[in-house]
Steps between C-alpha positions, in 0.01 A plus 500: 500500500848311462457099448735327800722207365531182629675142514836764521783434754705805588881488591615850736873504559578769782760564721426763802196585357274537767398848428373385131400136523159530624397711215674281236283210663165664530528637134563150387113416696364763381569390144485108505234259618685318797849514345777245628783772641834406563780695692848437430650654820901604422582508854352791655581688774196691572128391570402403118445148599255591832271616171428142500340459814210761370447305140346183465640262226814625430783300451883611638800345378829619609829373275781343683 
């Protein structure tokens, strides 16, 4: 059995990744003990963001 982490906060930078970001957020939960995720969003054009709306507790900045 693999020991989860915690007290870890977890950056994802994506851009159009709606395909992939779901997996890259449920592997961080399956490894940490309520991780802090943030998603730096670089102005996406597809539904990556929308991936919010299904996760609880995750934080999405957007740069200017």
């Amino acid at each position: 059995m693999v020991k989860k982490l915690s007290n870890f906060t977890i950056v994802i930078r994506v851009k159009n990744e709606e395909r992939w970001i779901g997996y890259a957020i449920q592997s961080v939960l399956d490894h940490l003990i309520k991780p802090e995720i943030v998603i730096v969003d670089n102005n996406s054009n597809d539904k990556t963001i929308d991936m919010k709306t299904k996760q609880k507790d995750i934080l999405i900045v957007r740069p200017l």
